[in-house]
N, C-alpha and C positions, 0 to 999 in steps of 0.2 A: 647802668654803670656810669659815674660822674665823668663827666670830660678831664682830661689831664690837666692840671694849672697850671704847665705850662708846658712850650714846645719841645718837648724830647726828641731827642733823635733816635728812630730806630731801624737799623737793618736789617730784612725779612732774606734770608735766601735759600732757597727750595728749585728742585730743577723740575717741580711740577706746575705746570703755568695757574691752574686753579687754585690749587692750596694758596699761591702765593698772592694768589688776584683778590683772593677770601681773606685770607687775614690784612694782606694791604689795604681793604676796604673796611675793615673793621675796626683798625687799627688807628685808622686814618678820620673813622667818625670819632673813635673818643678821643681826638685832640694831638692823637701826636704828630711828628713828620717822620713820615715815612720813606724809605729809601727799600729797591726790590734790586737782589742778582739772582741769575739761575746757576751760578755754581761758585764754587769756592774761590777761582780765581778773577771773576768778577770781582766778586764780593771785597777780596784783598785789595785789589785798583780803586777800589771807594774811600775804602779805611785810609788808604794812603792820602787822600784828598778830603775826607768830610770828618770830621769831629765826631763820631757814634756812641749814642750813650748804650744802648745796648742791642745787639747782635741774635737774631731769634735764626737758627740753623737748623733745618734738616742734618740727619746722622747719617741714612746713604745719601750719598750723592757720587754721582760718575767722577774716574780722575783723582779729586782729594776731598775726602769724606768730611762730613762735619765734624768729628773729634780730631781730626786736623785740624781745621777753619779755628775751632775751637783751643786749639795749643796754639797756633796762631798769635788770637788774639791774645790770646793770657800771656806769652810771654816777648811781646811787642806793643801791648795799649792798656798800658794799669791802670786806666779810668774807663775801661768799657768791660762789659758785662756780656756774658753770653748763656743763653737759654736754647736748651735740645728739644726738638719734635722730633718725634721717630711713628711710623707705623710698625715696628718691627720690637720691641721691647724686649731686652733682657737684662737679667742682674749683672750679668760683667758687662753689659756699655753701659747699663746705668754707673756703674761703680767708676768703671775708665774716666765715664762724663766727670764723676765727679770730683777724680782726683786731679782733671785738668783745671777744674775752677770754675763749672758750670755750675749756677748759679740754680737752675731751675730745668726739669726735665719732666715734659709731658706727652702722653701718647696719643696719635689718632685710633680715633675721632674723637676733637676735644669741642667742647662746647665755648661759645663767645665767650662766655661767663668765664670759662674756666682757663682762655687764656687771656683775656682781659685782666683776669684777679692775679696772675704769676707776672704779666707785665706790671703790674702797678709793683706789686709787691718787691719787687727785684726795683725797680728806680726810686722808691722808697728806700732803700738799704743803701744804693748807689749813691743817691743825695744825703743821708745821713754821714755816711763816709767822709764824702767831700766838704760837710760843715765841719765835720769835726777836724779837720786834716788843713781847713785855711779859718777856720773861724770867721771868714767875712762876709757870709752871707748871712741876714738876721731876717728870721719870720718877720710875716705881720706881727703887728702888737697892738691892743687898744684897752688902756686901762688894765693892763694883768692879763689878757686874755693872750692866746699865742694861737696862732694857725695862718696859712694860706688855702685852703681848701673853699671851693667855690661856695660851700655850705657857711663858715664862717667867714668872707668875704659879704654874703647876705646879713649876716649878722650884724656885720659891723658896720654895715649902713643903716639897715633896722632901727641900732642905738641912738646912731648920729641923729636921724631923723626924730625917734623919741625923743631923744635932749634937747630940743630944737623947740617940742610945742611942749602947752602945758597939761595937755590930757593924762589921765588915768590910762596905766599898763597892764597888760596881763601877758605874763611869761610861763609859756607851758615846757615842758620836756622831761626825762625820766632823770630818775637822782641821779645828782652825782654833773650831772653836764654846766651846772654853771650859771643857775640861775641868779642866785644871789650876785655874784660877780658880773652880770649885766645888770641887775640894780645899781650897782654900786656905779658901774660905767655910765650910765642914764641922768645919775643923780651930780657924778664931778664933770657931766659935760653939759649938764643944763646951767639958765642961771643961774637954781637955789644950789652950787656948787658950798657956797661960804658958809651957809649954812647944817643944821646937823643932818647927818647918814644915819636913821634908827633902825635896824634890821628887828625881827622879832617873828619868830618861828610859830604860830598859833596851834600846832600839832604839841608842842613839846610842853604847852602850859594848860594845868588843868581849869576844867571849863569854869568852874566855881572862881574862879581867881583869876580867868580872862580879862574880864569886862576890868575889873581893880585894876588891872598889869596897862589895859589899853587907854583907860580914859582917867585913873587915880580915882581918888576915894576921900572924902571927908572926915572926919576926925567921928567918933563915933559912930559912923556908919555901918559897922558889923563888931562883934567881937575882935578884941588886939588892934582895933584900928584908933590909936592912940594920940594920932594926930594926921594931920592930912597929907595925901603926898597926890604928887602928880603926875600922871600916868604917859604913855609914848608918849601921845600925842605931842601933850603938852610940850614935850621933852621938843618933837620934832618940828616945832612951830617955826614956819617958814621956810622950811626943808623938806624931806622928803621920809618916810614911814613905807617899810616895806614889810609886807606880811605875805610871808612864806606858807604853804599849805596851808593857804585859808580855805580851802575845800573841807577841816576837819572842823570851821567850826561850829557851832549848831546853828539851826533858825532863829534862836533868838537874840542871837549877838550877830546874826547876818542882817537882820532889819537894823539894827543900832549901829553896822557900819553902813550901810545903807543911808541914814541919817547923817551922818556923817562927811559921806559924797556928795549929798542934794544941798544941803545949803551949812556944810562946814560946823558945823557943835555938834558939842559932846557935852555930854553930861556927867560927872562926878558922881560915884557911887555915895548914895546917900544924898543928893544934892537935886535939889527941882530947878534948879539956875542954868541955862543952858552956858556952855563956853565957845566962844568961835578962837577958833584955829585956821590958819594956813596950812594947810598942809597938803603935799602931792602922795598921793598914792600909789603905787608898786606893789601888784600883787605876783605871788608866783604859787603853782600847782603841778603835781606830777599825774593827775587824773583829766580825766575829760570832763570838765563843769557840763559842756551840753548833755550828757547822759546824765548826772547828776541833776541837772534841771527840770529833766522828760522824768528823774525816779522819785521826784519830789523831795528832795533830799538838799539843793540849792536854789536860793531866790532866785528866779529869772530875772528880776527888776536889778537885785544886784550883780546878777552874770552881767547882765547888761550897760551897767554904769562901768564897771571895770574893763569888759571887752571890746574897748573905744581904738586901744593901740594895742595891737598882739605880737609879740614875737616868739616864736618856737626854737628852743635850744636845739641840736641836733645833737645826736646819738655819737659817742668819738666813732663805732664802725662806720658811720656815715662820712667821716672826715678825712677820707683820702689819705694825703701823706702826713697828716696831722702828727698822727700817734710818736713819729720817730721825732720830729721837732719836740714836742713835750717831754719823752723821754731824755732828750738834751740837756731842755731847761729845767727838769727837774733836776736830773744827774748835776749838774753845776750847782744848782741852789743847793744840794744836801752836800754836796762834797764840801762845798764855802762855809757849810755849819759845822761842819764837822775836822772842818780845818786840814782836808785831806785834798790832792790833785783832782782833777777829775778825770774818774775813769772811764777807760774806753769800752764798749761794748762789739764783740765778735762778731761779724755777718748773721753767723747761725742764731744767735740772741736777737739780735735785729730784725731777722726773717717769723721769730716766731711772737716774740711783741708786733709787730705790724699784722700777723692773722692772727693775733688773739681775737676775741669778741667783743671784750670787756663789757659785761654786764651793770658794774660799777660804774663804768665811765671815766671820766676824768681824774674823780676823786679816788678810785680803785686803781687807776694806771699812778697816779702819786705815791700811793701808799705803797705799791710793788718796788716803785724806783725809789724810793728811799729805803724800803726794806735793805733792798741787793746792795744798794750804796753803805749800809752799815753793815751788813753782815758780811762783803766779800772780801777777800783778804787779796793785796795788792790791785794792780791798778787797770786788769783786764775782765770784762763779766761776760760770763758766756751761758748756753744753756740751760746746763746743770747748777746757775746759781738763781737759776726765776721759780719761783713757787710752783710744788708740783703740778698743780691743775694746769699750767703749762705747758707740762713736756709730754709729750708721750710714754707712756704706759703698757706693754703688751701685757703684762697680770690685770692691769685695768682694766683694759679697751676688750680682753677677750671674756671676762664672766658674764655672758650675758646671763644665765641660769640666778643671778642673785634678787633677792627677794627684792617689791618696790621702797620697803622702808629703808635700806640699807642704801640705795643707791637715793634714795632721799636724805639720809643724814648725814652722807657721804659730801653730797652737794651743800648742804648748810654749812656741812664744815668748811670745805672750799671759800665760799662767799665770805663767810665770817673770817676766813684769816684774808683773803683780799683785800677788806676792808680795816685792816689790824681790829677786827675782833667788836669790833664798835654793831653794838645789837640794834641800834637805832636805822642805823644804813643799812645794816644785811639784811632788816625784817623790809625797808620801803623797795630793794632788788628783789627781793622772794614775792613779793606781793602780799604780806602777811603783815598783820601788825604784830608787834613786841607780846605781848600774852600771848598769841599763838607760837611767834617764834618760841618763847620761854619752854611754853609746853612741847614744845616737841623734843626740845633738848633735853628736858629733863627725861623724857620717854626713850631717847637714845644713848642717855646714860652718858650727859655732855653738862657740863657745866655752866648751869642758868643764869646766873647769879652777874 
């Protein structure tokens, strides 16, 4: 579990001295400050003196019980949160919990894990609240990038320090997290800032037409080539050329960039004249080149000139309270396109965007939050307006009896509309490339096309 990013205030009170010694100790390694009572009227004499962001109660307790402590706080401190332990579980104090405004309710014996993940998540919602209600707290920012989570606070020294010297990059992490967008950060914070940004996807161009795309081509040099043009490079002379999924490209366009690293030219298709370029390089991948190197499948010589500087994107589940800040800035950027307020999102919505998974990442959380921003009518989003893969399901969740294809085309579907439908990102999340995705749809009676 990532340390907290910052110091929270939270009040533990239980009138069993262990439990409360255990989670104050656990509570207190990942980062927050901790405050302990052994019963409710303790507890009350703190709140009245310490600013508490959220309140973790026991439901018995001697005197006055936790859903006391808990009406309490709900209708005396609108900026603290309060979460139930119980060894004792039932549907009406679940229910009572929740109609008092508890936030979160879990039973012993709970695992670190398990309440470490309900404390994040609950001051996740709390701080979302609170930006949204004074607007003057502003994430991190760096070049388009938005987070404070210890994960991307490493990042964006990583950057700093790439833009700084003039070595060869290599940016790993799965679609969708933002590679390109730390190119781009890399490239306007180094010198060659004045110079061109040429992004250029090597997955998406066929191999035959690579090499023409990367380096141009000479006037006769194949069929239709009618005159000469000139290729990124060229384009990015003096700047910086970033090639995204270069893992896809073959061995023999990996020695010609290879050539290209070692002492700068390029060659012109059709052309025996070498050309010298300036150019930095930026490469990015969602595979592990080193297995690709061991399967003989990637130059090691070029793994090697490229993995000089590495930074690794993180995963948005990796990113702490990340998710609700982007949900934000997204909500504001589509509400401003769309010429509309910006809407507010309800606890409940909040609670279940912060434990999504997001498989897609960044790009996937975008796509969801402008969905809901265009499709919800007035200026509150709650639950029932997030994509069903979302929400709970009891017809879902209880078939387990269904065949494996079904709960596989089931899942394609999901992904594909996460991604508004874009076959190119739902095949690099599935793990599949586009022919296979195709084929399956058409086998599930989905439309391929």
């Amino acid at each position: 579990m990532a340390a907290a990013s910052e110091k929270e205030r939270v009040l533990v009170v239980d009138d069993a001295p262990d439990t409360l010694e255990l989670i104050q100790r656990n509570l207190a390694a990942a980062g927050y400050q901790v405050f302990t009572a052994t019963g409710a009227a303790e507890a009350i004499r703190l709140l009245e003196d310490i600013p508490i962001d959220l309140v973790i109660t026991d439901l018995k307790m001697p005197q006055v019980s936790g859903l006391d402590l808990a009406r309490h706080v709900r209708e005396n401190l609108k900026d603290t949160e309060v979460m139930m332990i119980t060894g004792y579980p039932t549907i009406q104090g679940a229910v009572t919990a929740v109609k008092l405004g508890v936030q979160d309710y879990i039973t012993k014996p709970f695992t670190d894990e398990e309440l470490l993940s309900a404390v994040q998540r609950i001051l996740q919602v709390l701080k979302a609240r609170r930006n949204a209600q004074n607007g003057s707290e502003q994430p991190l920012t760096l070049a388009g990038f938005i987070g404070e989570s210890r994960a991307m606070r490493d990042v964006f020294q990583e950057i700093r320090k790439a833009a700084a010297a003039p070595a060869t990059v290599l940016i790993g992490g799965e679609s969708g997290t933002g590679k390109e967008l730390a190119a781009r950060a890399i490239h306007y914070a180094s010198p060659r800032a004045a110079a061109p940004f040429v992004p250029i996807n090597c997955g998406s161009i066929p191999e035959n037409l690579l090499e023409s795309e990367l380096f141009g081509h000479v006037k006769g040099a194949f069929t239709g080539a009618t005159e000469s043009r000139a290729g990124f490079f060229q384009t990015a002379d003096g700047g910086t050329i970033f090639l995204d999924e270069i893992s896809d490209t073959s061995l023999a366009m990996q020695a010609k960039l290879l050539r290209v690293l070692e002492n700068g030219e390029i060659y012109m298709v059709g052309s025996a004249r070498p050309r010298t370029v300036d150019v930095r390089v930026v490469a990015a991948t969602n595979k592990d080149l080193r297995a690709l190197v061991k399967n003989k499948v990637f130059r090691e010589d070029l793994f090697f000139r490229l993995n000089v500087i590495t930074i690794t994107m993180p995963p948005l589940r990796e990113r702490e309270n990340d998710v609700l800040l982007l949900v934000a800035h997204f909500a504001k950027k589509f509400a401003a396109e769309l010429g509309r307020p910006i809407p507010r999102f309800a606890d409940g919505a909040l609670r279940v965007l912060a434990g999504y998974h997001w498989p897609g990442n960044v790009r996937e959380l975008e796509n969801v939050v402008q969905r809901v921003v265009v499709m919800t009518e007035g200026d509150l989003i709650d639950v029932p307006d997030l994509p069903s893969a979302m929400r709970f399901s009891a017809a879902r969740d209880a078939h387990w009896d269904r065949k494996l294809s079904e709960v596989e085309a089931e899942h394609i579907r999901s992904v594909l509309s996460a991604v508004g439908n874009n076959k190119t990102r739902a095949a690099e999340i599935l793990g599949i490339d586009r022919k296979t995705l195709r084929e399956k749809l058409k086998a599930y009676g989905t439309d391929a096309d």
